[in-house]
Backbone as a ProteinNet text record, in pm:
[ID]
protein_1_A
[PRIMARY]
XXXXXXXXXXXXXXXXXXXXXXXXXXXXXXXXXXXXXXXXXXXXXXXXXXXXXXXXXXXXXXXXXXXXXXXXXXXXXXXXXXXXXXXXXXXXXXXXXXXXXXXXXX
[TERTIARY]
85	0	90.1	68.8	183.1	143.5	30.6	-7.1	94.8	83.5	184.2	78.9	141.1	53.3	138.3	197.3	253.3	175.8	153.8	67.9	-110.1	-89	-245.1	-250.4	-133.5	-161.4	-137.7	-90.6	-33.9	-145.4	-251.8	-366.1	-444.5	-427.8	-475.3	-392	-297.5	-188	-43.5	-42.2	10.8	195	191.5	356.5	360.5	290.7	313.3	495.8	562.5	667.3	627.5	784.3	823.6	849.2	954.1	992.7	896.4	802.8	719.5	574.2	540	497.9	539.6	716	810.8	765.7	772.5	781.8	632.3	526.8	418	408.3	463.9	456.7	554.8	631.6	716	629.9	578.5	526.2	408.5	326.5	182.9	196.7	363.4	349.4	283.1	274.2	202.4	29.9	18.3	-178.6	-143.2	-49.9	-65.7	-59.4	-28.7	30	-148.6	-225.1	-349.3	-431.4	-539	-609	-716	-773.2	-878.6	-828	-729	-668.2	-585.1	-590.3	-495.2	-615.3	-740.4	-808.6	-889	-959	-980.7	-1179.5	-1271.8	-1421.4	-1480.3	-1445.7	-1495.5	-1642.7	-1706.9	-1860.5	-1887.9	-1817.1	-1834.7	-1776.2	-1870.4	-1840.8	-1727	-1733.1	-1612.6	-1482.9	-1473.1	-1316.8	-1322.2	-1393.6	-1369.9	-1314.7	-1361	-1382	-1203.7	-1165.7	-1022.6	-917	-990.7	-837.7	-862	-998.4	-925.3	-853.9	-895	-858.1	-664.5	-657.1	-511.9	-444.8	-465.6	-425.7	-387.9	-545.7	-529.2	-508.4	-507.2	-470.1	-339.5	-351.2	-202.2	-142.8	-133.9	-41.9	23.4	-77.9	-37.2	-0.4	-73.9	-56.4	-164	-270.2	-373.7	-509.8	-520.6	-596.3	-686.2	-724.5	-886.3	-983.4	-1132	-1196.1	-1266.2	-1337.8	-1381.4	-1451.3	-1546.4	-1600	-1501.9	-1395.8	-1300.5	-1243.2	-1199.8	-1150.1	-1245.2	-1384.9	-1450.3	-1501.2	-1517.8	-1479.2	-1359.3	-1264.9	-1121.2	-1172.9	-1212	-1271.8	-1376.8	-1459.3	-1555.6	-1470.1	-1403.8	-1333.7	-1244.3	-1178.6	-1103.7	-1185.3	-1284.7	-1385.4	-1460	-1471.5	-1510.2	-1445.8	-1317.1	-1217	-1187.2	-1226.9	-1154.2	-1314.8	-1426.2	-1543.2	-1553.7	-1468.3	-1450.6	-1417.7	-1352.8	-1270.7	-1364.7	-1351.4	-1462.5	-1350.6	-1222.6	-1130.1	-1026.5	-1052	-975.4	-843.6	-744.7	-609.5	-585	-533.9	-498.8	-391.5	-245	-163.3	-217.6	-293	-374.7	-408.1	-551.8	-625.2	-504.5	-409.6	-307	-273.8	-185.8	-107.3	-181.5	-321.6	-426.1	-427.7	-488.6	-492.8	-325.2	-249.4	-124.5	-64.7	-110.8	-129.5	-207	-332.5	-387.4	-418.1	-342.7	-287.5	-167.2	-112.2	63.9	121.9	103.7	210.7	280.3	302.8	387.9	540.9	583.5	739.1	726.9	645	642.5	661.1	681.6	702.6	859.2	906.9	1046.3	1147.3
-116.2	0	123.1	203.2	337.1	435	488.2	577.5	641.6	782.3	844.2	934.9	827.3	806.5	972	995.6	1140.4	1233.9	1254.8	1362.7	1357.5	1237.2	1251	1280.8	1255.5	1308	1445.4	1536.7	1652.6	1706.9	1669.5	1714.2	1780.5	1678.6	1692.9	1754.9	1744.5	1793.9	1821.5	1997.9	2018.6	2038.5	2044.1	2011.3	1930.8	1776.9	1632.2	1608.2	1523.7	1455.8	1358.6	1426.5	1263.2	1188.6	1180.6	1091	977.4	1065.9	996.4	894.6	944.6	915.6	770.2	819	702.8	563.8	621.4	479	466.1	493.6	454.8	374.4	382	312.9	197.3	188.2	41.5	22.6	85.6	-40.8	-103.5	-48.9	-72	-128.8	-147	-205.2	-283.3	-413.3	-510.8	-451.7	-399.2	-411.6	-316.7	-200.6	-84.3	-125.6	-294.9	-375.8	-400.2	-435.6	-493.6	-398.3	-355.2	-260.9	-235.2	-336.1	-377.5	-333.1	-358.6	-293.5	-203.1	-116.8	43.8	137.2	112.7	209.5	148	233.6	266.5	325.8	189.9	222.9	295.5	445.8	470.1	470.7	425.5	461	293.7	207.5	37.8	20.5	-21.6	-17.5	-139.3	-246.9	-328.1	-284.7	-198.6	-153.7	-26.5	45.2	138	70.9	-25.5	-77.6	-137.6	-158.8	-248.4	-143.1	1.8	77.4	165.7	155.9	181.1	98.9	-57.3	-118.8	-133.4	-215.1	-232.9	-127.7	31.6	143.2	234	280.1	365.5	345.5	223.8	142.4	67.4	5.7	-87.2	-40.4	10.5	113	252.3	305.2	400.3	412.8	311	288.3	416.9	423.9	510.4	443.5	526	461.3	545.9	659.2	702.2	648.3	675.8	614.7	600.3	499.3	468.6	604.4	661.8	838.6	905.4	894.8	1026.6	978.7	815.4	767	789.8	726.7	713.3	863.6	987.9	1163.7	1167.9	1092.8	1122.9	1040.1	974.6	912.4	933.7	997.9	1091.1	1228.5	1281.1	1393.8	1371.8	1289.7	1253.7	1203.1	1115.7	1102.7	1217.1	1287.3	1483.5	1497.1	1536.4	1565	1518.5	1449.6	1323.7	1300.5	1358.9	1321.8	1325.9	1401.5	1467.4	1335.1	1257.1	1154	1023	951.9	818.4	744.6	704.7	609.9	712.8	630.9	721.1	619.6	665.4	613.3	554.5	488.4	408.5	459.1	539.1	594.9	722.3	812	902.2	930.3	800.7	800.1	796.9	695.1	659.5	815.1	884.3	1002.1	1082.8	1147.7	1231.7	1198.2	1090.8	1040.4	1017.9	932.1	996.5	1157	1241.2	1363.5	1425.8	1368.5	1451.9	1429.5	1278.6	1222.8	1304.5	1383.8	1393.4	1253.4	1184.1	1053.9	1037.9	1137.8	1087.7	1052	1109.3	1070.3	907.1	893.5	694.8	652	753.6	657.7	790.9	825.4	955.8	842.7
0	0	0	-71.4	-109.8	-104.6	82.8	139.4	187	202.3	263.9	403.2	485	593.9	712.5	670.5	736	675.7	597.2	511.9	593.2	603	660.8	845.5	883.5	1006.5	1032.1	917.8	950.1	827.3	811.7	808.8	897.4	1027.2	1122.9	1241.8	1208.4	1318.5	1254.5	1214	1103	1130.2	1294.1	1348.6	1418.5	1324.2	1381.5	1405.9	1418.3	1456.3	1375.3	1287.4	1176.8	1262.6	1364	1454.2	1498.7	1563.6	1612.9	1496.1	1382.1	1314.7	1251.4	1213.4	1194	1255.8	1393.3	1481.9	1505.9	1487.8	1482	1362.9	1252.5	1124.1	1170.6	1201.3	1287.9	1372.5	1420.7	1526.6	1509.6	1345.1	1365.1	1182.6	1126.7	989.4	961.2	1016.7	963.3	969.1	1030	1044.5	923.7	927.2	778.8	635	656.8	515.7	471.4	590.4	517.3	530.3	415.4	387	512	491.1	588.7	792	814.7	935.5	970.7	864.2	824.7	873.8	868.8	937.8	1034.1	1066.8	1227.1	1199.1	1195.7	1211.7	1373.5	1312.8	1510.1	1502.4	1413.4	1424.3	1473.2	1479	1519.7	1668.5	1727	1912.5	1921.7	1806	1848.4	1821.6	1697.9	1676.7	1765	1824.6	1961.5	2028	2130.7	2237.1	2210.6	2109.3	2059.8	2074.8	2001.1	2033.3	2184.5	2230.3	2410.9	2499.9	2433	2540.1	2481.1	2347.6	2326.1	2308.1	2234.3	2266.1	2369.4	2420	2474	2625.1	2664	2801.6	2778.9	2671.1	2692.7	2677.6	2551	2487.5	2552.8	2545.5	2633.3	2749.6	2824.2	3002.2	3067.6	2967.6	3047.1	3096.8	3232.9	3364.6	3376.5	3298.6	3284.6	3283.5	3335.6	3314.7	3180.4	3152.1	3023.2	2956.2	3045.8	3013.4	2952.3	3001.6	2918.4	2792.5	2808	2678	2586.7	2636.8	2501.5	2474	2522.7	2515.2	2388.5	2405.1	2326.9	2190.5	2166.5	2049.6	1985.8	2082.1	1990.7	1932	2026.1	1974.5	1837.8	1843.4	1724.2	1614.7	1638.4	1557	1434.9	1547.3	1500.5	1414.5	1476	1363.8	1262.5	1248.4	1099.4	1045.1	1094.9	1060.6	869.3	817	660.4	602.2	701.3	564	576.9	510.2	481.4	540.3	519.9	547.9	716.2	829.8	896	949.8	890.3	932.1	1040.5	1063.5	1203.3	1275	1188.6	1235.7	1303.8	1199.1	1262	1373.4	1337.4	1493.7	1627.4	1598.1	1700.5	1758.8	1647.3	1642.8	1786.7	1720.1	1745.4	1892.7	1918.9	2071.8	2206.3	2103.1	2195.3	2236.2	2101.3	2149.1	2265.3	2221.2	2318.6	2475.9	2486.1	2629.1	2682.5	2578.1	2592.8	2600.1	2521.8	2495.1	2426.8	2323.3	2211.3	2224.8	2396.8	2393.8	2427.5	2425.2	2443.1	2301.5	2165.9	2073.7	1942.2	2077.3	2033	2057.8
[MASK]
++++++++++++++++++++++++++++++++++++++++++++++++++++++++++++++++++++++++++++++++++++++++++++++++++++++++++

């Protein structure tokens, strides 16, 4: 797939971190190889429910309650509401931002 998956997060976040972008693309290559798991259905309660729990808890190591996570996924949701296909690096990006997490992936 020969997305240029930086361009789309600095859509949304226009002094993203190559750095960090970089290593979101290492760490999330394989799901970015298959079409079908490069994005991110936030309007489907099972692929929500997948990136609070393996994301935005494992991943991140955040201990909010479910109210605020699922707040952060509607919010990002919002934002990206324009595009039909919403990135997975993206969504990632958007939300480690707005935890302040992104030095978990500098």
């Amino acid at each position: 797939m020969a997305e240029d998956w930086a361009a789309d997060v600095k859509k949304y976040a226009a002094d993203a971190d190559d750095a960090v972008i970089a290593t979101l693309l290492k760490n999330y290559r394989l799901v970015m190889n298959d079409r079908d798991s490069a994005y991110v259905a936030l309007s489907d309660a099972t692929e929500r429910a997948t990136v609070k729990t393996n994301f935005l808890k494992k991943k991140l190591g955040l201990t909010d309650g479910d109210d605020v996570l699922d707040a952060a996924l509607d919010e990002v949701a919002l934002a990206m509401k324009a595009d039909r296909t919403k990135s997975r690096i993206t969504v990632y990006y958007l939300l480690a931002d707005k935890f302040g997490k992104l030095d978990l992936f500098r």
